[in-house]
N, C-alpha and C positions, 0 to 999 in steps of 0.2 A: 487509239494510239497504237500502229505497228510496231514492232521492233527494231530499233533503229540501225544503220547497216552504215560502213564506213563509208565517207565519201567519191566518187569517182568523180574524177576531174572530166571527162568526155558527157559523164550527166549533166556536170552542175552547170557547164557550159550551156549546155540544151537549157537547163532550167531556166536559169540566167537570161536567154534571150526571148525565150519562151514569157516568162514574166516582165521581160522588160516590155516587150510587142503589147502584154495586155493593160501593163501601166498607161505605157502611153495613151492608149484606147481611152483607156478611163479617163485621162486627163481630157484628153478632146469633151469628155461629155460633159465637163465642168459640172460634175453632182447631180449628175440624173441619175444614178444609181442606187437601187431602197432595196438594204439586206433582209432575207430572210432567214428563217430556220435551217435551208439546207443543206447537207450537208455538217450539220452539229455534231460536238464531240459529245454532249449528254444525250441521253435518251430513256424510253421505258425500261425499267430493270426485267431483269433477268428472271428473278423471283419474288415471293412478299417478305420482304424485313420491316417486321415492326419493334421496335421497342421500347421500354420506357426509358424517359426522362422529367423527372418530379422538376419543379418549381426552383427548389434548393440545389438542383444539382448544376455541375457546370456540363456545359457540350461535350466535353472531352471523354463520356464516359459509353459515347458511341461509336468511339474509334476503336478498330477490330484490334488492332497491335497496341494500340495505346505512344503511337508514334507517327505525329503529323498536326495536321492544323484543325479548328474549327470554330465557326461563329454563328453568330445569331442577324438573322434578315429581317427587317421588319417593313414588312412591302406595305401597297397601298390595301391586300384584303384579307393581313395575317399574317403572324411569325412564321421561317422556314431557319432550317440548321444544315448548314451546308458541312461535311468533314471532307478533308481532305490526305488522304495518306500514301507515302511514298513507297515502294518495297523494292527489293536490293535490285543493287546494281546488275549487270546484266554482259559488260562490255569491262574489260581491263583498260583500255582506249578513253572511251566515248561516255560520256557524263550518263546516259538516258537512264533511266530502270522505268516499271512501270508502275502507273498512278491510279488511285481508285477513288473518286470522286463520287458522294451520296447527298441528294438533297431529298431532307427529310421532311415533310410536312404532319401537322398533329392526324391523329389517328383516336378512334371511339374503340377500337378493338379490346384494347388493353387500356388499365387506369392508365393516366397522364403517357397515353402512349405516342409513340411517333414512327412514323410508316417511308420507307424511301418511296418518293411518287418520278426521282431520275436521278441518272447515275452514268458514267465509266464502262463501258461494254468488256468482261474478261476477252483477252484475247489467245487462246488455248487453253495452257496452262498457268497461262500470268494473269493476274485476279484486275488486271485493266490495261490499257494502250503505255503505250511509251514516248517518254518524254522526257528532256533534260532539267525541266522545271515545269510546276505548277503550283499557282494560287490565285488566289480569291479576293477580290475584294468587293465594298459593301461602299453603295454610294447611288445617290440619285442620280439614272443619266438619261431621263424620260421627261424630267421638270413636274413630276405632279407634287414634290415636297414630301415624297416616300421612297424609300431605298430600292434599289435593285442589285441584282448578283451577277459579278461579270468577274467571269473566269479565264485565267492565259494559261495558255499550255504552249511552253516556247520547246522549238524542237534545235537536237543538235546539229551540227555540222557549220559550213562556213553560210551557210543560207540563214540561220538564227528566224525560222522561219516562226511567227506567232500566230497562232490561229487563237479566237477568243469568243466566249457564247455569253448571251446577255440573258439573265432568267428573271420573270417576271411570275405577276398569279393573274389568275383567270377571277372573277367574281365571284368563284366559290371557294377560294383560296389554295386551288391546283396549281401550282407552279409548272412553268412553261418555258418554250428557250425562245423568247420573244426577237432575236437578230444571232449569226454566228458571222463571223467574217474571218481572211487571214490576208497577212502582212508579212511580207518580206522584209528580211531586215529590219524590222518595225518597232516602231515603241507605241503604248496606247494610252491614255491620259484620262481621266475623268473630270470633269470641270462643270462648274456651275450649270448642273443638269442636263450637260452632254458626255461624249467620248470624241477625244481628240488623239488621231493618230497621224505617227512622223513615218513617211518609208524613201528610202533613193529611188530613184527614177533614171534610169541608166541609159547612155546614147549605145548604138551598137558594138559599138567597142571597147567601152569601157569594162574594166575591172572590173571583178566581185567587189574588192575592197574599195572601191574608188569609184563611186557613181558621180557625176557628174553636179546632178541635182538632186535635194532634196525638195520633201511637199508636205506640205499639213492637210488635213482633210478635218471638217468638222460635220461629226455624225450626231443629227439630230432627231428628235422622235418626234411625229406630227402627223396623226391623221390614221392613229393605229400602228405606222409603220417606221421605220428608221432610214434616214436618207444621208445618201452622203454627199459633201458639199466640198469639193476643192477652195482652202483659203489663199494659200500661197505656192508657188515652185518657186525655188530660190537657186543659187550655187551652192554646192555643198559648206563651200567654205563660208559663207554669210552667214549659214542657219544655223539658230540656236534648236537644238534639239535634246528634250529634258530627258530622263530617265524615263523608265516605263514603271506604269504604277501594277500593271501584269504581267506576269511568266516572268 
């Protein structure tokens, strides 16, 4: 996560049409498209942080400020404890500061210890990327009847851009960033063992504020990998479109 930088209206133009060209794109392929890792916002830390966490204690006692969020993953090959913590603001303007995200997995080092195996990359001097919001949530979106951890980091400006990484374990219960994607304007849904996301899909001239069309996409897991599948384009004014259960 960058530092976020006030809007220019000559960019977000560029952005805007930039993303709309690639929407469309994607709509022509009616879900042939299967996300990977690339480009993810977690990654290998930076150094080893192990620590304990006894049985009795709650998650919270692995947040560095002791100000932010955290929970318990119970995937299909082992518990993982994701924390999430915000630090100050950065802009008088602009909502962002930056976010420092740890996903712990157990660790033999130390009694009942727990080790970060990915995390939030500092970005200079700021202890992670930047962002107007981030969180977590804990939800099967794979279908095996085992939780997985899918994280939003929505950015600020009028673009409300959402980028979002899905983490999963490896068989030896390594946690991994099994899909990353990003969404304009987006909202993203968790649902009976999928992710479902809403974004506008704009004609060349339309608005920022004012796309034309919206589209649901339903992103499903099969075959190792995560595919995305256009369900509807609508008028913007028909679609019901819910809240986002990330960023």
């Amino acid at each position: 996560m960058s530092r976020a930088l006030r809007p220019c209206a000559a960019f977000a133009l560029v952005l805007l049409a930039t993303l709309a060209v690639s929407t469309s794109a994607g709509a022509k392929d009616a879900g042939g498209r299967t996300l990977g890792a690339k480009d993810a916002i977690l990654g290998a830390p930076t150094e080893i942080v192990i620590r304990p966490l006894a049985p009795t204690q709650g998650c919270h006692v692995l947040l560095d400020s002791g100000d932010g969020d955290c929970t318990v993953v119970r995937t299909a090959h082992g518990d993982l404890v994701v924390t999430v913590e915000p630090g100050p603001a950065i802009d008088d303007v602009l909502v962002s500061r930056p976010w420092a995200v740890r996903v712990y997995r157990p660790s033999s080092a130390i009694p009942e210890g727990w080790e970060v195996a990915l995390s939030t990359q500092p970005q200079g001097e700021d202890p992670g990327p930047s962002y107007a919001q981030v969180t977590a949530k804990v939800a099967d979106v794979t279908g095996d009847g085992y939780d997985e951890l899918v994280l939003g980091y929505r950015s600020d400006g009028t673009g409300q851009i959402l980028d979002f990484d899905v983490v999963g374990t490896d068989p030896d219960g390594t946690p991994r960033v099994l899909a990353h994607d990003q969404v304009y304007k987006g909202n993203v849904r968790t649902r009976g063992g999928r992710l479902v996301t809403y974004a506008p899909v704009y004609r060349r001239n339309d608005a920022n504020c004012c796309a034309t069309w919206s589209q649901r996409d339903d992103v499903t897991f099969r075959g190792g990998e995560f595919h995305v599948r256009k369900v509807w384009k609508v008028p913007t004014k028909q679609a019901h479109v819910p809240p986002s259960d990330i960023g």
